[in-house]
LUMVODREN-555735 format. One record per atom (N, C-alpha, C, O): residue number from 0; atom name; x, y, z. Coordinates in Angstrom, 3 decimals, decimal comma. Last residue first. Layout:
<sites>
> NUM  CA  X  Y  Z
...
</sites>
This chain:
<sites>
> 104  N  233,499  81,128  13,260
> 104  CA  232,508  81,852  12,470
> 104  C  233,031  83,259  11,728
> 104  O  232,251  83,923  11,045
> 103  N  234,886  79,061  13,723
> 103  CA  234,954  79,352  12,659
> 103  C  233,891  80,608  12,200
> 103  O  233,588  80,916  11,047
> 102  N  234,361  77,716  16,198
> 102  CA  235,897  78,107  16,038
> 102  C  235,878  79,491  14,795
> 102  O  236,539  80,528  14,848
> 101  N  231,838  76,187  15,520
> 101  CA  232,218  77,863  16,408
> 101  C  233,170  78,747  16,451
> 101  O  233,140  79,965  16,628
> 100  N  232,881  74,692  14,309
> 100  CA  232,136  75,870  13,602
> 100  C  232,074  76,953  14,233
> 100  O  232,168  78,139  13,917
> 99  N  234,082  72,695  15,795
> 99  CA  234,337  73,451  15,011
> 99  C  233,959  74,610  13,937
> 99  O  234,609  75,176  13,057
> 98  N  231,176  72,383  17,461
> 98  CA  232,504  73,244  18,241
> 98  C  233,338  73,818  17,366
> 98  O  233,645  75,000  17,516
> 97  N  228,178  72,658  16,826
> 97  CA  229,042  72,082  16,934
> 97  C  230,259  72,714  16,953
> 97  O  230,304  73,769  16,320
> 96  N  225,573  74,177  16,570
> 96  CA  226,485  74,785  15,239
> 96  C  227,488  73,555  15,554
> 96  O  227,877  73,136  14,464
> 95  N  224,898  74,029  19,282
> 95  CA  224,185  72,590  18,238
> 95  C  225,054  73,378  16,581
> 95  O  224,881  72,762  15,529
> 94  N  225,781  76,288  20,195
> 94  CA  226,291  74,518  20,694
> 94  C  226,184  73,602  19,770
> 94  O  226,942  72,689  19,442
> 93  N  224,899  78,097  19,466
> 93  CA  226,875  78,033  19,266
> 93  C  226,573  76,315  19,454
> 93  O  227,135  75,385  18,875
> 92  N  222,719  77,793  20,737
> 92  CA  222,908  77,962  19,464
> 92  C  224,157  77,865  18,643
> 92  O  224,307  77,611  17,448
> 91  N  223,075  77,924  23,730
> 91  CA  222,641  76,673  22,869
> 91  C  222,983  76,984  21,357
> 91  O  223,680  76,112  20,838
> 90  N  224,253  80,866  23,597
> 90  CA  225,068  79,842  23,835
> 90  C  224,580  77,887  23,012
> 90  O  225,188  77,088  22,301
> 89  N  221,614  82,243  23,142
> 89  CA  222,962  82,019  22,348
> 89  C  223,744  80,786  22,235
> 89  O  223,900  79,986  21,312
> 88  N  220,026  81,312  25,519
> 88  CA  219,479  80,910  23,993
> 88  C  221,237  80,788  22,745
> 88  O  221,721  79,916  22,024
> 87  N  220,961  81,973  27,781
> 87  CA  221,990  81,198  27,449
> 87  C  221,488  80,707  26,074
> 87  O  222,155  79,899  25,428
> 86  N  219,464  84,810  28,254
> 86  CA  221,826  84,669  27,462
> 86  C  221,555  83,262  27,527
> 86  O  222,590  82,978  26,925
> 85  N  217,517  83,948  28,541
> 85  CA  217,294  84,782  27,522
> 85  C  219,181  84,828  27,240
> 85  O  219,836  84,867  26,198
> 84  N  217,791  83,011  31,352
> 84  CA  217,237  82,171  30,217
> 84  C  217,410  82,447  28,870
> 84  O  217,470  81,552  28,028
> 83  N  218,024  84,820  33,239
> 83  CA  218,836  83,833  32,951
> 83  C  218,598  83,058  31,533
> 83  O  219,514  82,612  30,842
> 82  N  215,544  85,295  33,592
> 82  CA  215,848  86,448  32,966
> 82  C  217,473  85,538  32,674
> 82  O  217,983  85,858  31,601
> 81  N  214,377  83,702  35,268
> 81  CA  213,976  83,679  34,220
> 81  C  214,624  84,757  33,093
> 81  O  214,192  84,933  31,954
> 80  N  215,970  83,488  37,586
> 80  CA  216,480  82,059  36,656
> 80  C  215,542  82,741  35,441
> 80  O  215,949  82,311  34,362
> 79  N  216,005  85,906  38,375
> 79  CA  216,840  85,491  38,115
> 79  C  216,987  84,378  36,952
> 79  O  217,681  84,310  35,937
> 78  N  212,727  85,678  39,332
> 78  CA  213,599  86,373  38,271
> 78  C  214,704  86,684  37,919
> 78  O  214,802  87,656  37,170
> 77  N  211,683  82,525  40,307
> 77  CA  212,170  83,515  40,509
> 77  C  212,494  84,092  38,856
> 77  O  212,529  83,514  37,770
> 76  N  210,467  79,932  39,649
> 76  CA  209,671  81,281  39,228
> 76  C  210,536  82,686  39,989
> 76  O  209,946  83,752  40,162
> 75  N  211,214  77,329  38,396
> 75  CA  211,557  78,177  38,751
> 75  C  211,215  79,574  38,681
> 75  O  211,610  80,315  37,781
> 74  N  208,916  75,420  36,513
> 74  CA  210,622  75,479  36,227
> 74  C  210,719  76,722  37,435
> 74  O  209,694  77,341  37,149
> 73  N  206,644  73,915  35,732
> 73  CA  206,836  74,124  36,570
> 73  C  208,343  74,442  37,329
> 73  O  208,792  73,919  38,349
> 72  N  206,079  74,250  32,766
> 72  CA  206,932  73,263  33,235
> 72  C  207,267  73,299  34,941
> 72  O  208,225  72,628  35,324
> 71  N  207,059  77,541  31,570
> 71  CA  206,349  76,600  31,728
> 71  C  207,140  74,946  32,365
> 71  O  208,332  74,640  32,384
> 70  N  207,675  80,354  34,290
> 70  CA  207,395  79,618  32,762
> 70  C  207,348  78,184  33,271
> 70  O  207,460  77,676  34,387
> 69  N  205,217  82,970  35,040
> 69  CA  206,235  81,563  35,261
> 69  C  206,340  80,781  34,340
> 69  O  205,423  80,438  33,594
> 68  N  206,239  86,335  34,027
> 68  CA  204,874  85,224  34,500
> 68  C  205,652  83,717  34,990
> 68  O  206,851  83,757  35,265
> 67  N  207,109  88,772  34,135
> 67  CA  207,436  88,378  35,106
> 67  C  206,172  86,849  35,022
> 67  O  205,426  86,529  35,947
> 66  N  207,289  90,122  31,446
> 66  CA  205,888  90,299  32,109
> 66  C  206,019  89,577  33,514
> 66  O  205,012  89,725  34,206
> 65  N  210,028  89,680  30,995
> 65  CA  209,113  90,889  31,034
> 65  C  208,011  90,991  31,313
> 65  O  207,598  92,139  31,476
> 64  N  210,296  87,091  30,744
> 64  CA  210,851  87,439  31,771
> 64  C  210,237  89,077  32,121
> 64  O  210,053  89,533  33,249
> 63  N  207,715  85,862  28,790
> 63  CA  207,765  85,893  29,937
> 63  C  208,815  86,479  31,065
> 63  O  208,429  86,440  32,233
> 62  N  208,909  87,699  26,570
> 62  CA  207,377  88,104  26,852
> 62  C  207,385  87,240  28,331
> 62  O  207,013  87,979  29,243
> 61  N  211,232  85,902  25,832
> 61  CA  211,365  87,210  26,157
> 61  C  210,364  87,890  27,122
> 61  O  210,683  88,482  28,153
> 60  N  210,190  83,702  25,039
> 60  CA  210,948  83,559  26,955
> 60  C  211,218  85,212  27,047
> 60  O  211,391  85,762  28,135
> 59  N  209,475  84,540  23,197
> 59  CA  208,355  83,970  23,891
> 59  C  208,820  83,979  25,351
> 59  O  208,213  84,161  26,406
> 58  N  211,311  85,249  21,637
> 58  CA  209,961  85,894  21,837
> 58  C  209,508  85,902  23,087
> 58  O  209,226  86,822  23,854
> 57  N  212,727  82,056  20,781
> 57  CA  213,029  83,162  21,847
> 57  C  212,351  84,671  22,402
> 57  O  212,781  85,196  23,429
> 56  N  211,562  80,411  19,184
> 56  CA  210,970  80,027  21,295
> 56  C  211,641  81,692  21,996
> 56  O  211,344  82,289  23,031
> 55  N  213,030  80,385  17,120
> 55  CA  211,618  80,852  16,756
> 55  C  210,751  80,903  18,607
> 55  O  209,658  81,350  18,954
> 54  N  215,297  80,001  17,730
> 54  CA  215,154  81,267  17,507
> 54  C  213,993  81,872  17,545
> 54  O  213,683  83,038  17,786
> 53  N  215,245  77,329  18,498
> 53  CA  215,632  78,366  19,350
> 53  C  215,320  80,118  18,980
> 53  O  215,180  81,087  19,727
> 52  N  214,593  76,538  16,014
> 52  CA  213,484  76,303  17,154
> 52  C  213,729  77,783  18,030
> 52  O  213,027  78,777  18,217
> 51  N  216,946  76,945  14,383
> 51  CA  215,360  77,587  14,410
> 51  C  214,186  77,888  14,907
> 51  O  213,278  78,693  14,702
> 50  N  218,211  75,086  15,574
> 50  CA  218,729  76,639  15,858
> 50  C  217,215  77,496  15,298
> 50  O  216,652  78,452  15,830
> 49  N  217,049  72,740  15,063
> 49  CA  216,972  72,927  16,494
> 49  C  217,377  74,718  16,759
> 49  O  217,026  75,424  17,704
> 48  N  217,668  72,685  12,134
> 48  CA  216,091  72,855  12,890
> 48  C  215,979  73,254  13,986
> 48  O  215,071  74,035  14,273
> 47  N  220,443  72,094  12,441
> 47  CA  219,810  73,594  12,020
> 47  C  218,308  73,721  12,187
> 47  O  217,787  74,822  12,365
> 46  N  220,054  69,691  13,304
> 46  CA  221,189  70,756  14,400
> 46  C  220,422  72,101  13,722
> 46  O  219,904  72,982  14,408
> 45  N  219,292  68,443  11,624
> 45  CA  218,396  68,348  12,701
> 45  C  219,135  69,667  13,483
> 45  O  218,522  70,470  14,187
> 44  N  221,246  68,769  9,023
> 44  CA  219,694  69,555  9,134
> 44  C  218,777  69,005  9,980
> 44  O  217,610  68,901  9,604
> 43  N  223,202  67,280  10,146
> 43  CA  223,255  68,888  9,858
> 43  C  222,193  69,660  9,940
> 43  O  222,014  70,721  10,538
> 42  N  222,668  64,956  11,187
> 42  CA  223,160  65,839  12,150
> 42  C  222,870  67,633  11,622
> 42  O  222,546  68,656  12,224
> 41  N  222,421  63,086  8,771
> 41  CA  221,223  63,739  9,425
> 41  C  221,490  64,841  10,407
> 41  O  220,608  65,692  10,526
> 40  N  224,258  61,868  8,915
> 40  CA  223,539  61,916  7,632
> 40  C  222,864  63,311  7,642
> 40  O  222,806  64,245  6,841
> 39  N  225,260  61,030  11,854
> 39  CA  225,994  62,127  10,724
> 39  C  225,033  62,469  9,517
> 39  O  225,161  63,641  9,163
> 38  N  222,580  60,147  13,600
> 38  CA  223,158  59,722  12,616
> 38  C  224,112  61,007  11,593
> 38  O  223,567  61,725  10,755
> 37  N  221,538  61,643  15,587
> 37  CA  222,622  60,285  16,205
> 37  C  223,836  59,664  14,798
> 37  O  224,961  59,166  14,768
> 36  N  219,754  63,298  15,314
> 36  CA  221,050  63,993  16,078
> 36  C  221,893  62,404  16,110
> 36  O  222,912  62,290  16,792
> 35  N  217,299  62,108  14,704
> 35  CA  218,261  62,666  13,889
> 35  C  219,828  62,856  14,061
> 35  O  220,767  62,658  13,290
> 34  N  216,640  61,530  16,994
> 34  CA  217,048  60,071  16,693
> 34  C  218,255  60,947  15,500
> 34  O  219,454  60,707  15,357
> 33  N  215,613  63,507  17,950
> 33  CA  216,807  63,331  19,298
> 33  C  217,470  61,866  17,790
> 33  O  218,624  61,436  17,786
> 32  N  213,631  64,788  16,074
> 32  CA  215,113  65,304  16,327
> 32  C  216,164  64,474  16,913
> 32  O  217,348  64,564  16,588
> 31  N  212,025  62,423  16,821
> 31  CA  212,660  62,210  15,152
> 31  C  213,785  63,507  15,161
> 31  O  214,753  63,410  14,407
> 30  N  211,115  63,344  19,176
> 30  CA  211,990  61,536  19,163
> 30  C  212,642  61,969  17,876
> 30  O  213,869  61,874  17,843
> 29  N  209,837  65,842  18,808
> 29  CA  210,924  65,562  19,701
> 29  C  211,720  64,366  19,759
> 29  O  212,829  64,324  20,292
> 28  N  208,149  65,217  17,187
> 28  CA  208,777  65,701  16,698
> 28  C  209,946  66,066  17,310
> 28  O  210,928  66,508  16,713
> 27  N  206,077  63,610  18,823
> 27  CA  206,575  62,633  17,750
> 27  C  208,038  63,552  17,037
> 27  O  208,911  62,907  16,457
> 26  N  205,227  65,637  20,823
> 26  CA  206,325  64,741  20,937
> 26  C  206,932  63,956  19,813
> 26  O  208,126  63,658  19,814
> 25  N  204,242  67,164  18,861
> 25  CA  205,193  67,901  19,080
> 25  C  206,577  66,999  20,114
> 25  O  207,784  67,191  20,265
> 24  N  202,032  65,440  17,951
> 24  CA  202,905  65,865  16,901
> 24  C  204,513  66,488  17,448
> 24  O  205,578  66,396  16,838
> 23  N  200,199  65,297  20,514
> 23  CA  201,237  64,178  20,099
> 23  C  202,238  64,687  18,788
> 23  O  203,340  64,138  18,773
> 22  N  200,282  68,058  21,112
> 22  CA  200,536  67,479  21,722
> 22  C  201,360  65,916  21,281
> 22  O  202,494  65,510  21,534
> 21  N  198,311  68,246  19,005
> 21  CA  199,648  69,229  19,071
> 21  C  200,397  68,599  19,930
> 21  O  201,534  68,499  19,470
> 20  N  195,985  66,458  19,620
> 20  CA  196,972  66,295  18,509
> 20  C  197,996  67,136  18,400
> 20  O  198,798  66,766  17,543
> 19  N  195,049  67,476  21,833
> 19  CA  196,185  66,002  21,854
> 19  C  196,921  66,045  20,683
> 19  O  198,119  65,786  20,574
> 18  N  194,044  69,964  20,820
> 18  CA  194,923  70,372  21,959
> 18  C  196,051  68,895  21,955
> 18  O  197,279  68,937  22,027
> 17  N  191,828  68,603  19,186
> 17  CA  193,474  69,705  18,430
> 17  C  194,592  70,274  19,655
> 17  O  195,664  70,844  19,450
> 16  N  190,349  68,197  20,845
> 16  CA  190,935  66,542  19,820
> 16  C  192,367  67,951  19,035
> 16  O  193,499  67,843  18,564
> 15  N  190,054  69,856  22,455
> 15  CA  190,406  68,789  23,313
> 15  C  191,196  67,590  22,200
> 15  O  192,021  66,694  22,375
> 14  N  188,528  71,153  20,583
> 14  CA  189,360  71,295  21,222
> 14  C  190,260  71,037  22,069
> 14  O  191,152  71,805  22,430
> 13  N  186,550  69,324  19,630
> 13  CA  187,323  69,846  18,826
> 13  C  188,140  70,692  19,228
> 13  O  188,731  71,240  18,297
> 12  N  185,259  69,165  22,565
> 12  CA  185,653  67,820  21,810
> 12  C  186,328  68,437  20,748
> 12  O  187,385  67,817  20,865
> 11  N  184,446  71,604  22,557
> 11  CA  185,041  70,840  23,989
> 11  C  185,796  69,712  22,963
> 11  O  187,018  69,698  22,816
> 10  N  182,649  71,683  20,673
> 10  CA  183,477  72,759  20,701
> 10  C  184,262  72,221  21,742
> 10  O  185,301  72,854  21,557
> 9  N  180,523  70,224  21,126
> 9  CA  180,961  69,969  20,078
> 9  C  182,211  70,712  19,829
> 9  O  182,857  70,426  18,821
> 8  N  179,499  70,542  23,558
> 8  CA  179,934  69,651  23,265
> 8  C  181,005  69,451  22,258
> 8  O  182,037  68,790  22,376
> 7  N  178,282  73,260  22,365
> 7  CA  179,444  73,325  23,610
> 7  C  180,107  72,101  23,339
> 7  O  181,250  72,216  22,896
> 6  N  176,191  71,899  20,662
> 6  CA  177,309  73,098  20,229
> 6  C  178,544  72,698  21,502
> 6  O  179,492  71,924  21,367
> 5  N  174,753  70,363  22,638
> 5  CA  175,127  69,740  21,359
> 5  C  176,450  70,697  21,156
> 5  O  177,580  70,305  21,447
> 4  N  173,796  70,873  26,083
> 4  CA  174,311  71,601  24,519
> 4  C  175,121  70,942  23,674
> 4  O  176,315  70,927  23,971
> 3  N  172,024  68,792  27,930
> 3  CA  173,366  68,644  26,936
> 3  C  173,076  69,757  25,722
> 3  O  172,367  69,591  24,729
> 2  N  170,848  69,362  31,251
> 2  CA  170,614  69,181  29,332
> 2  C  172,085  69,755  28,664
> 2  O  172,840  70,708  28,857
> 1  N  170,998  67,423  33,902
> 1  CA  172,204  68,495  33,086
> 1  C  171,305  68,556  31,361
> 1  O  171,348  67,639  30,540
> 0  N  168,913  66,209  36,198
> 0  CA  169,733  65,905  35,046
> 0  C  170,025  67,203  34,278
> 0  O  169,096  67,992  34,107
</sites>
């Protein structure tokens, strides 16, 4: 029989309970964008959260096409598609601005 470290335990389980809870927050925060995006009320300041997202994720796809690692999701590990990734951040960003704004900048 295994003797149980209390500590380890205790560090497994408060990491495991803040790993679900990011986890469920970040889906709960994926339904209340997609539902935002439906209602005009709401379009403006879900569309400008989503350009924040983008801005605030773009680092990050930077640090992986430069360090060559795979990104996440089991998405394509050539370096094409990852270095692909980093022009079309713009483009999403023109997108969710919506078309006449683009017209307009």
């Amino acid at each position: 029989m295994v003797e149980e470290n209390p500590e380890l335990v205790q560090t497994i389980s408060v990491r495991h309970l803040a790993s679900y809870l990011g986890i469920e927050s970040e889906s709960l925060s994926r339904i209340r964008r997609k539902i935002g995006l439906l209602f005009p009320e709401t379009q403006f300041w879900v569309a400008w959260g989503l350009i924040l997202l983008l801005i605030a994720i773009f680092p990050a796809n930077i640090n992986v096409a430069i360090n060559n690692l795979p990104p996440p999701g089991g998405l394509p590990t050539k370096p094409w598609y990852v270095w692909s990734r980093l022009f079309f951040h713009p483009l999403y960003i023109l997108w969710r601005r919506g078309p006449e704004q683009c017209l307009h900048l």
